[in-house]
N, C-alpha and C positions, 0 to 999 in steps of 0.2 A: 812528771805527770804527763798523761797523753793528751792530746787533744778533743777526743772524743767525750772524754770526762767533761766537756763543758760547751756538751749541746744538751739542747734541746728544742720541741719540738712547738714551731709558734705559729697561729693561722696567721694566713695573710690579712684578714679581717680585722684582726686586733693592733696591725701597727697604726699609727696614728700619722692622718694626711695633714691635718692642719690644727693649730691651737683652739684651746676653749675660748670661750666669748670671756671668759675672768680669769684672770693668772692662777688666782690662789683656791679655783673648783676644783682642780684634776682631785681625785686620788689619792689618797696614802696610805702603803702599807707599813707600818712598826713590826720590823720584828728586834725582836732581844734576841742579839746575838748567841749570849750563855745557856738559855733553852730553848729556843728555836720558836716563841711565842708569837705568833702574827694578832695583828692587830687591825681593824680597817675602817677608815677615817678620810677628812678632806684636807687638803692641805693646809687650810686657815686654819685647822685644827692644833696645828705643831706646836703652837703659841703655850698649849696644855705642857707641853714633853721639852720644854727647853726653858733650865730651870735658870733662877736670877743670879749675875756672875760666869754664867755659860758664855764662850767667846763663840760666836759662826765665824766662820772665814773663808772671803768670798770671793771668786777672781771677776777680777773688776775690767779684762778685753773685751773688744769691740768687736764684731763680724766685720770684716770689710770687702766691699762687691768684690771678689777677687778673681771672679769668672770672668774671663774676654771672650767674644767671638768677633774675629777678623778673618784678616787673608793674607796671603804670602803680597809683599809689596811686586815682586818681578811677574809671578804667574797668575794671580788673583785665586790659587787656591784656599780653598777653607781652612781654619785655626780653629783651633779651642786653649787656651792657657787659663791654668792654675796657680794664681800667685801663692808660693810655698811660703819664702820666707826672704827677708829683706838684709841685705848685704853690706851695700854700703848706698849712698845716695842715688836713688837709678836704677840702684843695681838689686835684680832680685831672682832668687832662684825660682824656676815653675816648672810644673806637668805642660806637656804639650802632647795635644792629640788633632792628625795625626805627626809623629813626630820625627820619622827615619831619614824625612829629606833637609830636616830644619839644620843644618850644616854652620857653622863657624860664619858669622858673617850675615847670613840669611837675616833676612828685615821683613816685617811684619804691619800691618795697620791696623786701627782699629776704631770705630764712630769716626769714618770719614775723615782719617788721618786728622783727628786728636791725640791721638795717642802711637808710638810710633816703638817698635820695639827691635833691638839686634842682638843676634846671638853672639856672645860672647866666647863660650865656655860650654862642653859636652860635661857633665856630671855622671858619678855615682850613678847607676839606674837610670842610666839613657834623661835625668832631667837636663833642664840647661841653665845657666846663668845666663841673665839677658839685661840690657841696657835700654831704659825707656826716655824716648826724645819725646816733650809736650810745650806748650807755650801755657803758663799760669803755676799754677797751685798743685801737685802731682794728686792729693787726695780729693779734689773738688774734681779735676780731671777724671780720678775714676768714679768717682759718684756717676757721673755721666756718661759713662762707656761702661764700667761693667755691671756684674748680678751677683746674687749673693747666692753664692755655690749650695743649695740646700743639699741636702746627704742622698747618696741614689736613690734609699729605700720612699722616700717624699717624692709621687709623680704629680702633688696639684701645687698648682702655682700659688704664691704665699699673698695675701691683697696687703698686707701691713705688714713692708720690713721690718719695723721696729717690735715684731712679735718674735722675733729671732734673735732678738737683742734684750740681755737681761735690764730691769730697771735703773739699778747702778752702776751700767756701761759708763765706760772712761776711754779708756786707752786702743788705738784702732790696732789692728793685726792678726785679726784671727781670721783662717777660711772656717771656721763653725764653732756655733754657740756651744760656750758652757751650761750645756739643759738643766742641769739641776739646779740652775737658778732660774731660769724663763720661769718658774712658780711663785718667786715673792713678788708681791706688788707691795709701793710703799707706802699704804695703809699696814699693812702686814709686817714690816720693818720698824715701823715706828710704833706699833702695839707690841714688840719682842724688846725695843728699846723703854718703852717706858715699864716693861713689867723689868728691867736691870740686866737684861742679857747684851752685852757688849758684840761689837763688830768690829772684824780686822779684814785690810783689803790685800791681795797682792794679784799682780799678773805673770796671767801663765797665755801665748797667743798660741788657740790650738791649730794643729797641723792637719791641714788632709789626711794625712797619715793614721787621724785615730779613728779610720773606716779602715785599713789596709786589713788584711784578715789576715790572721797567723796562718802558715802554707804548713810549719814544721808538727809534724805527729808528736814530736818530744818539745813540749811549749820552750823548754827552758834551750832550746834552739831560737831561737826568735828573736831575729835584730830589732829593738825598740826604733821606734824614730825619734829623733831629738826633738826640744821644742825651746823658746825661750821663755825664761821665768825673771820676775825683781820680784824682793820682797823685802820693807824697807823698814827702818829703825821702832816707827809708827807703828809700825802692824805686831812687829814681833816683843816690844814692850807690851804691849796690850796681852798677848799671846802667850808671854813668859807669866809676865802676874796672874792670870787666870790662873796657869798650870799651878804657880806658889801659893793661889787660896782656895788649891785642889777643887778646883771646878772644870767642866766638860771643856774639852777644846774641838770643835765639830766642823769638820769639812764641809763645804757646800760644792758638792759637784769632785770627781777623781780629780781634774785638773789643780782644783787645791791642794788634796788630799797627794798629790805627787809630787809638790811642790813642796810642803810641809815635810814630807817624810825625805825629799832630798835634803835640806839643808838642816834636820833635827840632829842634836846632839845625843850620844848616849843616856847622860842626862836627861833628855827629852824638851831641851830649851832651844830656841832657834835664833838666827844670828841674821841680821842683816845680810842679804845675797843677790847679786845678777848675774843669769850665766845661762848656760842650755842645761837641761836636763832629759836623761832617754832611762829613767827611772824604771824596770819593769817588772810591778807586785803582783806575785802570784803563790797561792798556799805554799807555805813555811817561813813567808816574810814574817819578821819582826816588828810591829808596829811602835814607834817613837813617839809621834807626834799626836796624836789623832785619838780619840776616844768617842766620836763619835759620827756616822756620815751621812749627807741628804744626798741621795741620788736617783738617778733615774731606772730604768730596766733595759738592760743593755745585748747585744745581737748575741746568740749562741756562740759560739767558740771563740769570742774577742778578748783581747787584753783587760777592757771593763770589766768584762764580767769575772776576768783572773782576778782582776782586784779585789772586788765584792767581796768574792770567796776566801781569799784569805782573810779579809776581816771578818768577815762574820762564821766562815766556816762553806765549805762546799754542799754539803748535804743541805746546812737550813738554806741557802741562797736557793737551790735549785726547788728544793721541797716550796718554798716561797715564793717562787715564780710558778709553780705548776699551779698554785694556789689562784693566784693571779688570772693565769689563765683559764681556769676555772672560771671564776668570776668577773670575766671578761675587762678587765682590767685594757687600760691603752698604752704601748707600748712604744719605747727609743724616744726620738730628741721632742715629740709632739705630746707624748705620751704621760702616762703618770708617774707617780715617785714613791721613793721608799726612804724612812729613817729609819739606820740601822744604831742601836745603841747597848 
Protein backbone atom coordinates (compact mmCIF):
# COMPACT_ATOMS: atom_id res chain seq x y z
CA UNK A 1 0.00 0.00 0.00
CA UNK A 2 1.20 3.65 -0.58
CA UNK A 3 1.55 6.06 1.66
CA UNK A 4 -0.71 8.53 0.52
CA UNK A 5 -3.63 6.17 1.23
CA UNK A 6 -3.40 7.40 4.62
CA UNK A 7 -3.72 10.91 4.65
CA UNK A 8 -5.87 13.16 5.29
CA UNK A 9 -6.80 16.39 5.76
CA UNK A 10 -6.85 17.96 9.48
CA UNK A 11 -7.30 21.84 10.62
CA UNK A 12 -4.85 23.06 12.83
CA UNK A 13 -7.66 24.10 15.06
CA UNK A 14 -8.85 20.77 15.93
CA UNK A 15 -5.41 19.34 17.45
CA UNK A 16 -5.68 19.43 20.97
CA UNK A 17 -3.14 21.97 23.23
CA UNK A 18 -3.96 20.88 26.37
CA UNK A 19 -6.36 18.18 28.38
CA UNK A 20 -10.05 18.68 29.54
CA UNK A 21 -10.60 19.79 33.18
CA UNK A 22 -12.06 15.70 33.60
CA UNK A 23 -10.37 12.81 32.06
CA UNK A 24 -13.44 10.80 31.30
CA UNK A 25 -15.37 14.27 29.18
CA UNK A 26 -13.46 14.00 25.99
CA UNK A 27 -15.37 12.44 23.20
CA UNK A 28 -16.19 9.03 21.82
CA UNK A 29 -16.70 7.92 18.72
CA UNK A 30 -18.00 3.84 18.40
CA UNK A 31 -17.59 2.70 15.31
CA UNK A 32 -18.46 -1.10 14.39
CA UNK A 33 -15.88 -2.18 12.52
CA UNK A 34 -18.29 -4.89 10.38
CA UNK A 35 -20.40 -1.95 9.03
CA UNK A 36 -18.71 1.09 9.44
CA UNK A 37 -21.58 2.49 12.20
CA UNK A 38 -20.40 5.60 14.04
CA UNK A 39 -21.73 6.30 16.99
CA UNK A 40 -21.13 9.64 19.34
CA UNK A 41 -20.90 9.62 22.97
CA UNK A 42 -18.56 10.80 26.04
CA UNK A 43 -16.11 8.72 27.30
CA UNK A 44 -17.78 7.85 30.73
CA UNK A 45 -20.09 6.50 28.40
CA UNK A 46 -18.12 3.17 27.46
CA UNK A 47 -19.14 1.69 30.73
CA UNK A 48 -22.63 1.03 28.28
CA UNK A 49 -20.27 -1.04 25.45
CA UNK A 50 -17.94 -3.03 27.67
CA UNK A 51 -19.75 -5.97 28.53
CA UNK A 52 -19.24 -8.23 32.00
CA UNK A 53 -16.28 -10.69 31.55
CA UNK A 54 -14.69 -8.13 29.01
CA UNK A 55 -10.81 -8.14 29.92
CA UNK A 56 -9.31 -4.16 29.06
CA UNK A 57 -5.70 -4.35 28.85
CA UNK A 58 -3.74 -1.50 29.90
CA UNK A 59 -0.13 -0.48 29.65
CA UNK A 60 0.78 0.48 32.82
CA UNK A 61 4.48 3.03 31.78
CA UNK A 62 5.29 5.97 33.18
CA UNK A 63 6.36 9.25 31.07
CA UNK A 64 9.60 10.22 32.38
CA UNK A 65 11.32 13.95 32.16
CA UNK A 66 13.55 12.62 29.47
CA UNK A 67 14.18 16.15 27.82
CA UNK A 68 17.66 17.69 29.01
CA UNK A 69 18.69 21.05 28.23
CA UNK A 70 22.50 21.62 28.89
CA UNK A 71 25.75 22.44 27.44
CA UNK A 72 28.94 20.86 26.11
CA UNK A 73 31.17 20.75 29.41
CA UNK A 74 34.75 22.12 27.31
CA UNK A 75 32.74 24.93 25.06
CA UNK A 76 29.48 25.81 27.06
CA UNK A 77 27.73 25.13 23.84
CA UNK A 78 23.81 24.34 23.97
CA UNK A 79 22.42 20.59 24.11
CA UNK A 80 19.20 19.24 23.87
CA UNK A 81 19.01 15.23 24.60
CA UNK A 82 16.37 12.76 24.27
CA UNK A 83 16.43 9.86 26.57
CA UNK A 84 15.49 6.88 24.14
CA UNK A 85 15.98 3.95 25.84
CA UNK A 86 17.97 2.55 28.81
CA UNK A 87 21.01 0.19 28.41
CA UNK A 88 22.48 -1.03 31.03
CA UNK A 89 22.92 1.12 34.63
CA UNK A 90 23.99 4.84 33.29
CA UNK A 91 23.96 3.92 30.35
CA UNK A 92 21.29 5.21 27.82
CA UNK A 93 20.72 5.67 24.29
CA UNK A 94 19.36 9.40 23.10
CA UNK A 95 18.65 11.92 20.39
CA UNK A 96 20.92 14.83 20.62
CA UNK A 97 20.46 18.16 19.03
CA UNK A 98 22.65 19.74 17.93
CA UNK A 99 24.57 16.54 17.44
CA UNK A 100 27.54 16.40 14.67
CA UNK A 101 30.18 17.72 17.09
CA UNK A 102 29.17 15.44 20.18
CA UNK A 103 32.32 13.09 19.37
CA UNK A 104 33.29 9.80 21.48
CA UNK A 105 34.18 11.14 24.75
CA UNK A 106 32.59 14.56 24.55
CA UNK A 107 30.88 15.47 28.12
CA UNK A 108 27.86 17.25 28.80
CA UNK A 109 26.14 19.01 31.93
CA UNK A 110 23.05 19.70 32.87
CA UNK A 111 20.96 21.79 36.13
CA UNK A 112 24.35 22.94 37.05
CA UNK A 113 26.20 19.88 36.83
CA UNK A 114 23.85 17.54 38.47
CA UNK A 115 23.77 15.54 35.97
CA UNK A 116 26.85 14.98 33.91
CA UNK A 117 26.87 12.96 30.75
CA UNK A 118 29.69 11.15 28.22
CA UNK A 119 29.47 9.93 25.08
CA UNK A 120 30.24 6.59 24.76
CA UNK A 121 29.31 5.17 21.58
CA UNK A 122 28.09 6.73 17.86
CA UNK A 123 24.69 4.74 16.96
CA UNK A 124 22.49 3.71 14.17
CA UNK A 125 21.07 7.23 13.02
CA UNK A 126 23.77 9.36 14.21
CA UNK A 127 22.10 8.57 18.16
CA UNK A 128 24.55 8.10 20.83
CA UNK A 129 25.08 5.87 23.81
CA UNK A 130 25.89 7.98 26.72
CA UNK A 131 27.15 7.57 30.42
CA UNK A 132 25.45 9.61 33.18
CA UNK A 133 27.78 10.58 36.29
CA UNK A 134 25.23 12.11 39.26
CA UNK A 135 25.57 12.02 43.09
CA UNK A 136 21.95 10.45 44.65
CA UNK A 137 19.21 8.61 43.14
CA UNK A 138 19.61 8.75 38.98
CA UNK A 139 15.52 9.09 38.81
CA UNK A 140 15.00 11.93 41.73
CA UNK A 141 18.10 13.28 39.75
CA UNK A 142 16.12 13.66 36.77
CA UNK A 143 12.82 14.72 38.24
CA UNK A 144 14.97 17.75 38.86
CA UNK A 145 16.92 18.60 35.67
CA UNK A 146 14.63 17.32 33.15
CA UNK A 147 11.01 17.92 31.21
CA UNK A 148 8.61 15.92 29.85
CA UNK A 149 9.21 15.68 26.06
CA UNK A 150 5.55 16.65 25.10
CA UNK A 151 4.98 15.63 21.14
CA UNK A 152 5.93 18.64 18.61
CA UNK A 153 2.47 19.05 17.55
CA UNK A 154 1.55 20.45 21.75
CA UNK A 155 3.20 24.23 21.58
CA UNK A 156 1.39 25.23 25.39
CA UNK A 157 3.12 24.29 28.19
CA UNK A 158 1.29 21.47 30.31
CA UNK A 159 0.41 23.19 34.18
CA UNK A 160 -0.01 19.40 35.59
CA UNK A 161 2.50 16.68 34.67
CA UNK A 162 0.59 14.20 35.93
CA UNK A 163 -2.22 15.01 33.10
CA UNK A 164 0.34 13.21 30.80
CA UNK A 165 0.46 10.40 33.00
CA UNK A 166 -2.33 7.84 32.80
CA UNK A 167 -4.17 7.11 36.31
CA UNK A 168 -2.65 3.48 36.71
CA UNK A 169 0.90 4.68 35.85
CA UNK A 170 3.50 2.15 37.54
CA UNK A 171 6.56 1.55 35.80
CA UNK A 172 8.95 4.77 34.65
CA UNK A 173 10.44 4.67 30.92
CA UNK A 174 8.53 6.16 28.44
CA UNK A 175 9.33 9.59 26.56
CA UNK A 176 5.34 9.68 25.85
CA UNK A 177 1.97 8.88 27.08
CA UNK A 178 -0.04 5.91 26.18
CA UNK A 179 -3.09 8.52 25.28
CA UNK A 180 -5.71 6.16 25.14
CA UNK A 181 -5.60 5.75 28.46
CA UNK A 182 -5.10 9.58 29.79
CA UNK A 183 -9.31 9.14 29.49
CA UNK A 184 -9.96 6.70 32.36
CA UNK A 185 -10.07 8.13 35.79
CA UNK A 186 -10.60 5.82 38.71
CA UNK A 187 -14.04 6.49 39.27
CA UNK A 188 -14.51 5.13 35.75
CA UNK A 189 -12.32 1.97 36.46
CA UNK A 190 -13.92 0.82 39.32
CA UNK A 191 -17.68 1.50 37.95
CA UNK A 192 -16.26 -1.15 34.68
CA UNK A 193 -14.97 -3.29 37.64
CA UNK A 194 -17.93 -3.52 39.56
CA UNK A 195 -20.37 -3.95 36.58
CA UNK A 196 -17.54 -7.58 36.14
CA UNK A 197 -15.39 -6.34 33.31
CA UNK A 198 -11.79 -7.55 34.41
CA UNK A 199 -8.31 -5.82 33.91
CA UNK A 200 -4.86 -6.96 32.72
CA UNK A 201 -1.69 -4.75 32.90
CA UNK A 202 1.51 -4.97 30.86
CA UNK A 203 4.23 -2.64 29.77
CA UNK A 204 5.23 -1.42 26.77
CA UNK A 205 7.80 2.08 27.42
CA UNK A 206 6.91 4.19 24.26
CA UNK A 207 9.80 5.46 22.03
CA UNK A 208 10.19 9.01 20.56
CA UNK A 209 10.13 7.04 17.69
CA UNK A 210 6.24 6.72 17.57
CA UNK A 211 6.21 10.66 16.24
CA UNK A 212 9.13 9.48 13.43
CA UNK A 213 6.84 9.69 10.21
CA UNK A 214 7.00 7.06 7.60
CA UNK A 215 9.41 8.81 4.65
CA UNK A 216 8.85 5.34 2.43
CA UNK A 217 5.90 5.77 -0.43
CA UNK A 218 5.59 1.73 -0.25
CA UNK A 219 4.69 1.77 3.88
CA UNK A 220 5.69 -1.89 3.82
CA UNK A 221 9.31 -0.07 3.36
CA UNK A 222 9.28 1.20 6.82
CA UNK A 223 11.90 0.37 9.55
CA UNK A 224 9.66 0.06 12.71
CA UNK A 225 11.47 1.25 15.88
CA UNK A 226 11.78 -1.16 18.67
CA UNK A 227 10.43 -0.67 22.03
CA UNK A 228 10.59 -2.69 25.28
CA UNK A 229 7.52 -4.64 26.46
CA UNK A 230 6.89 -7.40 29.82
CA UNK A 231 3.85 -9.02 30.18
CA UNK A 232 3.59 -11.16 33.00
CA UNK A 233 1.90 -14.57 34.16
CA UNK A 234 -0.86 -12.30 36.01
CA UNK A 235 -1.92 -10.46 33.12
CA UNK A 236 -2.09 -13.24 30.60
CA UNK A 237 -4.06 -15.93 32.95
CA UNK A 238 -6.58 -13.22 33.20
CA UNK A 239 -6.27 -12.80 29.37
CA UNK A 240 -6.37 -16.40 28.30
CA UNK A 241 -9.64 -17.20 30.53
CA UNK A 242 -11.52 -14.24 29.15
CA UNK A 243 -10.63 -15.63 25.63
CA UNK A 244 -11.89 -19.43 27.06
CA UNK A 245 -15.44 -17.87 28.18
CA UNK A 246 -15.40 -16.27 24.77
CA UNK A 247 -15.54 -12.84 26.00
CA UNK A 248 -14.00 -9.49 24.41
CA UNK A 249 -10.28 -8.94 24.91
CA UNK A 250 -9.91 -5.05 24.32
CA UNK A 251 -6.64 -3.06 23.89
CA UNK A 252 -6.48 0.10 25.56
CA UNK A 253 -4.17 2.30 23.48
CA UNK A 254 -1.81 0.47 20.16
CA UNK A 255 0.91 0.20 22.54
CA UNK A 256 -1.16 -2.80 24.16
CA UNK A 257 -2.63 -3.78 21.13
CA UNK A 258 1.29 -4.28 19.91
CA UNK A 259 2.23 -6.03 22.51
CA UNK A 260 -0.57 -8.51 22.64
CA UNK A 261 -0.49 -9.13 19.07
CA UNK A 262 3.49 -9.69 19.38
CA UNK A 263 3.59 -12.43 21.86
CA UNK A 264 -0.32 -14.12 20.70
CA UNK A 265 -0.34 -17.51 19.79
CA UNK A 266 -2.00 -18.87 16.65
CA UNK A 267 -4.47 -20.11 18.99
CA UNK A 268 -4.91 -16.67 20.06
CA UNK A 269 -3.59 -17.27 23.87
CA UNK A 270 -0.68 -15.41 25.08
CA UNK A 271 2.40 -16.43 27.11
CA UNK A 272 4.21 -14.80 29.53
CA UNK A 273 7.02 -12.46 27.78
CA UNK A 274 9.99 -9.67 28.01
CA UNK A 275 11.77 -8.43 25.25
CA UNK A 276 11.68 -5.51 22.38
CA UNK A 277 9.15 -5.59 20.07
CA UNK A 278 9.26 -3.40 16.37
CA UNK A 279 5.76 -5.09 15.54
CA UNK A 280 4.53 -3.18 12.39
CA UNK A 281 0.37 -3.57 11.75
CA UNK A 282 -0.81 -2.27 8.79
CA UNK A 283 -3.95 -3.56 6.26
CA UNK A 284 -3.67 -7.28 5.69
CA UNK A 285 -2.48 -8.11 9.28
CA UNK A 286 -3.90 -10.92 10.84
CA UNK A 287 -5.34 -10.09 14.08
CA UNK A 288 -4.72 -12.71 17.25
CA UNK A 289 -5.14 -11.22 20.13
CA UNK A 290 -7.50 -8.39 20.24
CA UNK A 291 -11.19 -8.07 19.58
CA UNK A 292 -11.56 -4.95 20.50
CA UNK A 293 -9.67 -1.18 20.65
CA UNK A 294 -9.91 2.26 22.69
CA UNK A 295 -7.74 4.64 20.98
CA UNK A 296 -7.19 7.86 20.16
CA UNK A 297 -7.11 9.83 16.48
CA UNK A 298 -3.93 9.65 15.18
CA UNK A 299 -1.47 11.96 12.67
CA UNK A 300 -2.32 11.30 8.89
CA UNK A 301 0.30 9.06 7.34
CA UNK A 302 1.59 7.41 10.82
CA UNK A 303 1.97 3.78 11.75
CA UNK A 304 -1.18 4.58 14.30
CA UNK A 305 -3.13 5.14 11.94
CA UNK A 306 -1.82 1.74 9.74
CA UNK A 307 -3.02 0.12 12.73
CA UNK A 308 -6.39 1.38 13.12
CA UNK A 309 -7.01 0.61 9.53
CA UNK A 310 -6.21 -2.74 9.47
CA UNK A 311 -8.46 -3.40 12.41
CA UNK A 312 -11.22 -1.81 11.51
CA UNK A 313 -10.76 -1.47 7.76
CA UNK A 314 -9.28 1.72 5.91
CA UNK A 315 -12.34 3.16 4.33
CA UNK A 316 -14.44 3.17 7.75
CA UNK A 317 -11.22 4.47 9.79
CA UNK A 318 -10.93 7.39 7.36
CA UNK A 319 -14.71 7.72 6.47
CA UNK A 320 -14.63 8.13 10.65
CA UNK A 321 -12.36 10.63 11.09
CA UNK A 322 -13.80 12.89 8.19
CA UNK A 323 -16.77 12.42 10.34
CA UNK A 324 -15.03 13.66 13.28
CA UNK A 325 -13.71 16.30 11.67
CA UNK A 326 -16.95 17.38 10.65
CA UNK A 327 -17.97 17.55 14.05
CA UNK A 328 -15.11 19.02 15.33
CA UNK A 329 -13.96 16.56 17.22
CA UNK A 330 -10.22 17.02 19.27
CA UNK A 331 -7.58 15.35 18.02
CA UNK A 332 -3.85 13.12 18.82
CA UNK A 333 -2.42 12.72 22.46
CA UNK A 334 -4.84 15.69 24.03
CA UNK A 335 -7.49 14.88 22.03
CA UNK A 336 -10.57 12.52 21.97
CA UNK A 337 -11.07 8.89 21.48
CA UNK A 338 -12.54 6.13 19.52
CA UNK A 339 -13.86 2.44 20.44
CA UNK A 340 -13.43 0.36 17.70
CA UNK A 341 -15.50 -3.05 18.11
Amino acid sequence: MQLKDFYYDLPKSLIAQSPLQKRDMSRLLLLDRKTGKTTHLHFHDIKNYINPGDCLVLNNTRVIPARLLGEREDTGGKIEFVLLKKFDKDVWEVILKPGKRAKVGTRFVFGDNLLIAEVLKIVDGGNRLVKFYYKGIFEEVLDRVGIVPLPPYITKDLQDKERYQTVYSKYDGSAAAPTAGLHFTEELINDLKSNGVQFAELTLHVGIGTFRPVKTENIEEHHMHSEYFKIDQEACDIINKTRSQKKRVIAVGTTSCRVLESVAAEDRTVKPTEGETDIFIYPGYRFKAIDGLITNFHLPESTLLMLVSAFAGRENILAAYKEAIDMKYRFFSFGDAMLII
